[in-house]
ChimeraX commands (.cxc) that place a marker at each C-alpha (Angstrom):
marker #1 position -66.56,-84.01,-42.28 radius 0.5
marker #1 position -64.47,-85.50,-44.97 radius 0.5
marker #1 position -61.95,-86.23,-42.40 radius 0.5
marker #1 position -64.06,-88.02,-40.50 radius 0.5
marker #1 position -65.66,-90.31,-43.29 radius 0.5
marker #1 position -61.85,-91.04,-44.54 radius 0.5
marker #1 position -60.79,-91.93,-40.55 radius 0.5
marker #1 position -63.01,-94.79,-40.29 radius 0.5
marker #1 position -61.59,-96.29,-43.47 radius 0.5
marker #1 position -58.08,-95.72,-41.90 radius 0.5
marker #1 position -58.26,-97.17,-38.10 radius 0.5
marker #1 position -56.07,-95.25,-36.10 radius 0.5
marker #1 position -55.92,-91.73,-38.14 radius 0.5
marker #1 position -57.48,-89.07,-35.31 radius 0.5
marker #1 position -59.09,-86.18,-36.87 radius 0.5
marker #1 position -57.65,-82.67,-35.54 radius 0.5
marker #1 position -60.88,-80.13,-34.24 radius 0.5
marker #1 position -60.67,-77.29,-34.93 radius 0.5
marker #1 position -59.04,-74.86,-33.39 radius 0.5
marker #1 position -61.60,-72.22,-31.16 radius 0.5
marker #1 position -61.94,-69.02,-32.93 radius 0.5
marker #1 position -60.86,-66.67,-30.65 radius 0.5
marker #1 position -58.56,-63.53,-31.36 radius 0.5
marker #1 position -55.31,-65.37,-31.17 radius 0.5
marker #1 position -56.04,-67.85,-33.88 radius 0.5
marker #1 position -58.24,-65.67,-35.27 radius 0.5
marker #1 position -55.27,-63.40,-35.99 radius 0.5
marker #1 position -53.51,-66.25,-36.78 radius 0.5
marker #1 position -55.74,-67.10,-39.58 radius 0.5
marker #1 position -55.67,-63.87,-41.18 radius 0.5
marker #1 position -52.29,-64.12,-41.07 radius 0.5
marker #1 position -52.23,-67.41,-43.16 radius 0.5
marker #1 position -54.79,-65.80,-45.13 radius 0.5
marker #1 position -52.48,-62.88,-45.87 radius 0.5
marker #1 position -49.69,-65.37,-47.21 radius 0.5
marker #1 position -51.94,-67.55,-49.10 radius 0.5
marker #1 position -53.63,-64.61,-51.32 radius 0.5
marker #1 position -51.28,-64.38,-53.99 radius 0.5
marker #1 position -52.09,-68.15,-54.28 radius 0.5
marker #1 position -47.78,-68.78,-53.48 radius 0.5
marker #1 position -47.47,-69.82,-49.83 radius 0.5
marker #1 position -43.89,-69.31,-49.42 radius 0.5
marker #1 position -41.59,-70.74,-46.66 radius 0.5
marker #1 position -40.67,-67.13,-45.81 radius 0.5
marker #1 position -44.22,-66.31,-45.23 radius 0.5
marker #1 position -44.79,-69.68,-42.82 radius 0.5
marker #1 position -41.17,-68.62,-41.09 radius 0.5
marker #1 position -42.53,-65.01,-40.27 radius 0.5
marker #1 position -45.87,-66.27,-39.32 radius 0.5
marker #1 position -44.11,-68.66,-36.65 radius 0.5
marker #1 position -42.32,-65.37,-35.67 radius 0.5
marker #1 position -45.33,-63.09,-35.39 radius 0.5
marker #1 position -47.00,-65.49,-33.54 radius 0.5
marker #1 position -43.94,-66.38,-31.15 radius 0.5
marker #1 position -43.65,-62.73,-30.66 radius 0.5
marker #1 position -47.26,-61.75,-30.06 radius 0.5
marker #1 position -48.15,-65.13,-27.69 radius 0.5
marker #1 position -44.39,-66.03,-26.14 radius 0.5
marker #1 position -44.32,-68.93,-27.77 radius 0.5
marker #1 position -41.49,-71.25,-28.66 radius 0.5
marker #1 position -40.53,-72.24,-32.05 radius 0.5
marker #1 position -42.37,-75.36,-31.44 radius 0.5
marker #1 position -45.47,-73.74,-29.93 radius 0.5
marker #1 position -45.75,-71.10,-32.95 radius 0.5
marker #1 position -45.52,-74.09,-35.53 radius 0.5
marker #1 position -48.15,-75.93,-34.08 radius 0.5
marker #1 position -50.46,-72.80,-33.29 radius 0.5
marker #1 position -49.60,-71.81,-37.28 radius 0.5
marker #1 position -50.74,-75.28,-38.10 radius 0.5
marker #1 position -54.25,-74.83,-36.67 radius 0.5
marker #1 position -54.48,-71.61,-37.59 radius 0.5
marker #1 position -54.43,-73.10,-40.96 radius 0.5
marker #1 position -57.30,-75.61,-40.23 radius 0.5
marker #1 position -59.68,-72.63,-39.30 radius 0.5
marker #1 position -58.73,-70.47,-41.97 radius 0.5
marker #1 position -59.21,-73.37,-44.64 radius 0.5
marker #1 position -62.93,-73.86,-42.21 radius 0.5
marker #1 position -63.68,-70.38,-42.30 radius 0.5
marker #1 position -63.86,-69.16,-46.05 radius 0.5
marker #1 position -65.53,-65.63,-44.92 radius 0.5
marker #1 position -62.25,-62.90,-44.23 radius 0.5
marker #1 position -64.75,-60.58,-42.67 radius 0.5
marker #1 position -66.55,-63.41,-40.01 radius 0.5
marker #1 position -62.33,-63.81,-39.39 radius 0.5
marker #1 position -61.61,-59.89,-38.55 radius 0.5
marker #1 position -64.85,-59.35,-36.77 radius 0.5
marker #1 position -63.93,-62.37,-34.02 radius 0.5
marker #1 position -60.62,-60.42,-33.70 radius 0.5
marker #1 position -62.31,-56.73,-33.58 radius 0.5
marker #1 position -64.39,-57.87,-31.39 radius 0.5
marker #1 position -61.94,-59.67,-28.74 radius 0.5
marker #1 position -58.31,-57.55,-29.33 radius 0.5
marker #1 position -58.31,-53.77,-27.39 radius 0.5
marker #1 position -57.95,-51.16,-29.36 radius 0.5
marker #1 position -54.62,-50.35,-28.01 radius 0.5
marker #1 position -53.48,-53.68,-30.23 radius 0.5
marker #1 position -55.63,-53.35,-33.39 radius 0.5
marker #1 position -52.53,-51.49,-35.18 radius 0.5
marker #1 position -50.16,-54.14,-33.75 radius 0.5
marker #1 position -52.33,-56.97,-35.56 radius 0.5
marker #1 position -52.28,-54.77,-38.79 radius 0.5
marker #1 position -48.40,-54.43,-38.56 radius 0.5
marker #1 position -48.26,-58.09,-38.23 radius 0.5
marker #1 position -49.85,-58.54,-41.26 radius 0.5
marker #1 position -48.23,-56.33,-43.20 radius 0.5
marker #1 position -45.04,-58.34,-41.95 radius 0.5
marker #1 position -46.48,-61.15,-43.39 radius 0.5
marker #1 position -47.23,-59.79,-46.63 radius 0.5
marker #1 position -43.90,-58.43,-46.90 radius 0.5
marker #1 position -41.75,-61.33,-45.93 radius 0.5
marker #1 position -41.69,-63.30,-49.59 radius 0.5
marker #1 position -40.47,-59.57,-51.03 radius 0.5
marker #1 position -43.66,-58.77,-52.89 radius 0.5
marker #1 position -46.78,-57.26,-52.48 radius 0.5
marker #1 position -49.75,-57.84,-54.97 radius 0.5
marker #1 position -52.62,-56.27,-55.24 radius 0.5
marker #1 position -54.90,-59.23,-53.72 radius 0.5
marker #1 position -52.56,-58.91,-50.75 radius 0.5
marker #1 position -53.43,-55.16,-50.48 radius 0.5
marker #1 position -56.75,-55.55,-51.55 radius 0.5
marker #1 position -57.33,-58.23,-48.70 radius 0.5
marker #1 position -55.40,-55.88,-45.49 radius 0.5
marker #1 position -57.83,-53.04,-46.66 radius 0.5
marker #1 position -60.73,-55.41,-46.02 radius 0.5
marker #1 position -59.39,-56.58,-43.03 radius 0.5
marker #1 position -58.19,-52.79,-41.87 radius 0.5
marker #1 position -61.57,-51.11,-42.13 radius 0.5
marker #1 position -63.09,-54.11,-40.47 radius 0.5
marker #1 position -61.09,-53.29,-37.23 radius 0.5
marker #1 position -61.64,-49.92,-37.55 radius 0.5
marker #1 position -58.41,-48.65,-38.70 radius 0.5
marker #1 position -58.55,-45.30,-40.69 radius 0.5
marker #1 position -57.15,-45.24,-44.37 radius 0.5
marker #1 position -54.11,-42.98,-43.21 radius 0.5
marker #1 position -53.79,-44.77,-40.22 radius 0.5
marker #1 position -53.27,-48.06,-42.48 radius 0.5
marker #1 position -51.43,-46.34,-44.99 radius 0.5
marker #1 position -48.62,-45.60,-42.35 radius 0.5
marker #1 position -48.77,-48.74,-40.63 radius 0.5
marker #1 position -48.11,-50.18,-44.29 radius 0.5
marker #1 position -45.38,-47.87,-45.57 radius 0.5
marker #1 position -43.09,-48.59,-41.96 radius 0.5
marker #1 position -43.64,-52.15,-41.87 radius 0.5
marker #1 position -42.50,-52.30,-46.09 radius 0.5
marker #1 position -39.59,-49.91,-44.60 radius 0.5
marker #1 position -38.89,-52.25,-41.87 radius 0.5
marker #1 position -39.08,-55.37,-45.00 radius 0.5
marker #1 position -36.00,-53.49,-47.01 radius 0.5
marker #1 position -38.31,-51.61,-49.47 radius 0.5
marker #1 position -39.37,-48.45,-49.92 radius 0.5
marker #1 position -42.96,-46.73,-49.94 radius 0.5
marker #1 position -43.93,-46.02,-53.00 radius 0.5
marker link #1:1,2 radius 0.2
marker link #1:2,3 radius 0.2
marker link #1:3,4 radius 0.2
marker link #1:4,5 radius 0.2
marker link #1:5,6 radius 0.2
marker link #1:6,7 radius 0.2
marker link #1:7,8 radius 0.2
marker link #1:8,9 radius 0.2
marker link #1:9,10 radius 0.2
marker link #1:10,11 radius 0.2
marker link #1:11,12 radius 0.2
marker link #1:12,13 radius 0.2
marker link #1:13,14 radius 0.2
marker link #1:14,15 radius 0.2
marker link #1:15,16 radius 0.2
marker link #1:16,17 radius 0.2
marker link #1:17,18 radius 0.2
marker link #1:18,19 radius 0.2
marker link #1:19,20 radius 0.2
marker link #1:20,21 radius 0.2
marker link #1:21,22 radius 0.2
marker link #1:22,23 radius 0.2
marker link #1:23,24 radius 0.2
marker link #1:24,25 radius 0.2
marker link #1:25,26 radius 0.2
marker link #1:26,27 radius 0.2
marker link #1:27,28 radius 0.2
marker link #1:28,29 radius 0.2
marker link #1:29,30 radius 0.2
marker link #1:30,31 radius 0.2
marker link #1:31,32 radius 0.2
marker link #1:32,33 radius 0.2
marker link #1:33,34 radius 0.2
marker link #1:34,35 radius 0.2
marker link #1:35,36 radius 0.2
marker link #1:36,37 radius 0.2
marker link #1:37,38 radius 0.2
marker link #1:38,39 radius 0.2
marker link #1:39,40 radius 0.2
marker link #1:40,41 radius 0.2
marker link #1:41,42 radius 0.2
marker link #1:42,43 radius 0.2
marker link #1:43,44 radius 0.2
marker link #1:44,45 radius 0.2
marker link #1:45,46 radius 0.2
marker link #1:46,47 radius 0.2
marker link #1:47,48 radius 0.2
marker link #1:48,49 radius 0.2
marker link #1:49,50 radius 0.2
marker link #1:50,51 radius 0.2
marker link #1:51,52 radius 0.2
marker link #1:52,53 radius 0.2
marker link #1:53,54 radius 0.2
marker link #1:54,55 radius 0.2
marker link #1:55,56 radius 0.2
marker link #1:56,57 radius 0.2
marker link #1:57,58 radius 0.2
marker link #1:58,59 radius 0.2
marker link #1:59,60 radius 0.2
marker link #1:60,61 radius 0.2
marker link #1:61,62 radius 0.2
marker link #1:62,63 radius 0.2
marker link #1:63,64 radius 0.2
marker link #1:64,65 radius 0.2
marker link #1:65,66 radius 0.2
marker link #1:66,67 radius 0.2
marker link #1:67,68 radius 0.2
marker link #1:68,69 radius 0.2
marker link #1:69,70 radius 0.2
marker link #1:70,71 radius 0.2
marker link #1:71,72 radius 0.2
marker link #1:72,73 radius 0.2
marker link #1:73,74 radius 0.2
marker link #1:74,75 radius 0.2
marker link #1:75,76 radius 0.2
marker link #1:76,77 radius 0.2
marker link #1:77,78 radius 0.2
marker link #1:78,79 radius 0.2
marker link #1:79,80 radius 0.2
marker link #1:80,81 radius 0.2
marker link #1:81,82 radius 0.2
marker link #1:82,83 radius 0.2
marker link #1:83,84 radius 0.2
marker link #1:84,85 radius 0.2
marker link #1:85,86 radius 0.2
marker link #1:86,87 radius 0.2
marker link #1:87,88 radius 0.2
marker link #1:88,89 radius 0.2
marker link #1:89,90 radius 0.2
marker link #1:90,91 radius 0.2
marker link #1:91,92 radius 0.2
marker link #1:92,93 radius 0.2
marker link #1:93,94 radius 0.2
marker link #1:94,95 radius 0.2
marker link #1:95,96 radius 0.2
marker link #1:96,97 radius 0.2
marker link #1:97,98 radius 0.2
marker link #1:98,99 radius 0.2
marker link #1:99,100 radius 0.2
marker link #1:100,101 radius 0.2
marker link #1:101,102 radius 0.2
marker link #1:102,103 radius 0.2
marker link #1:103,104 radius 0.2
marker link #1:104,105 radius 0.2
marker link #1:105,106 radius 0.2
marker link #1:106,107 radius 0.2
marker link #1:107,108 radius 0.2
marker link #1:108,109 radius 0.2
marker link #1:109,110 radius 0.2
marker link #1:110,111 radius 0.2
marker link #1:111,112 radius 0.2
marker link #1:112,113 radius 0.2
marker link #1:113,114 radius 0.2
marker link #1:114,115 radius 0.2
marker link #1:115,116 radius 0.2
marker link #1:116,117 radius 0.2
marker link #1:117,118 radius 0.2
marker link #1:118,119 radius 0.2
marker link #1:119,120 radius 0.2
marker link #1:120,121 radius 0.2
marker link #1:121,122 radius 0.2
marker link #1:122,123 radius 0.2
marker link #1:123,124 radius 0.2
marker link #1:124,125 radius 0.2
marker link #1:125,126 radius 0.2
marker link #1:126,127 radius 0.2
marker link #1:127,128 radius 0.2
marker link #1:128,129 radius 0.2
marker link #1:129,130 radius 0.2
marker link #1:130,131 radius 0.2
marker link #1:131,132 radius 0.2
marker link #1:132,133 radius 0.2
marker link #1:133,134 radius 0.2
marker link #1:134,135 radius 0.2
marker link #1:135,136 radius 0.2
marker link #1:136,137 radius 0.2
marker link #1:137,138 radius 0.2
marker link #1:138,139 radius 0.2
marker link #1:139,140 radius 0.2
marker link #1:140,141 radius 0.2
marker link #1:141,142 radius 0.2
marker link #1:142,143 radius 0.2
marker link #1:143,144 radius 0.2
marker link #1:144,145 radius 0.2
marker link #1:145,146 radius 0.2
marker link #1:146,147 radius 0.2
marker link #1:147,148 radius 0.2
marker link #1:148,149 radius 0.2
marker link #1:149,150 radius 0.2
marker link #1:150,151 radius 0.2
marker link #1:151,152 radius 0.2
view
């Protein structure tokens, strides 16, 4: 709404919609969410972000950057992480819930730490699609192996 009120002092400024929230940018989202926990959002984290998404969607550089870039809008829109993971629970198979969980474990990964927001935040998101605790606790310790660390 702000937007709006500030584009009709500045003729010729278009305001972006939103993106829809379905699973892709839902995911999407989360994963911005994911980066911007620890309150740093690092260049690594945007870079892997464009990955995952390239990745997941078959999307070109360009594509991912500009599907990262509204999945920012929406998850700036929607403050609620659990209205964010029930859209994707409720649109992604089963067969890809763990494959969204790796991807933001990437994420989390990429900038070489892991705090305990970050953690605290993929739990959330984890039980919300229905992932068990040792499921998630796998899917964490190979994607930290896959970062370079180690499971502790």
């Amino acid at each position: 709404m702000l937007e709006r009120l500030l584009s009709l002092f500045h003729p010729g400024t278009t305001v972006t919609p939103l993106p829809k929230a379905d699973e892709q940018h839902a995911l999407g989202a989360l994963l911005v969410r994911a980066a911007k926990i620890d309150r740093a959002y690092l260049f690594e984290e945007v870079e892997e972000i464009d990955h995952v998404l390239a990745a997941l969607y078959d999307l070109n550089p360009v594509e991912a950057a500009k599907m990262r870039a509204r999945c920012e809008k929406l998850e700036s829109a929607m403050p609620n992480t659990a209205e964010l993971a029930e859209v994707l629970h409720q649109h992604i198979s089963d067969d890809h819930l763990e494959n969204a969980v790796r991807a933001l474990w990437s994420v989390v990964f990429s900038d070489g730490n892991e705090a305990a927001a970050e953690d605290a935040l993929l739990h959330e998101i984890e039980a919300i699609l229905g992932v068990s605790p040792e499921r998630a606790r796998e899917l964490h310790d190979e994607e930290m192996a896959k970062s370079g660390r180690f499971p502790s």
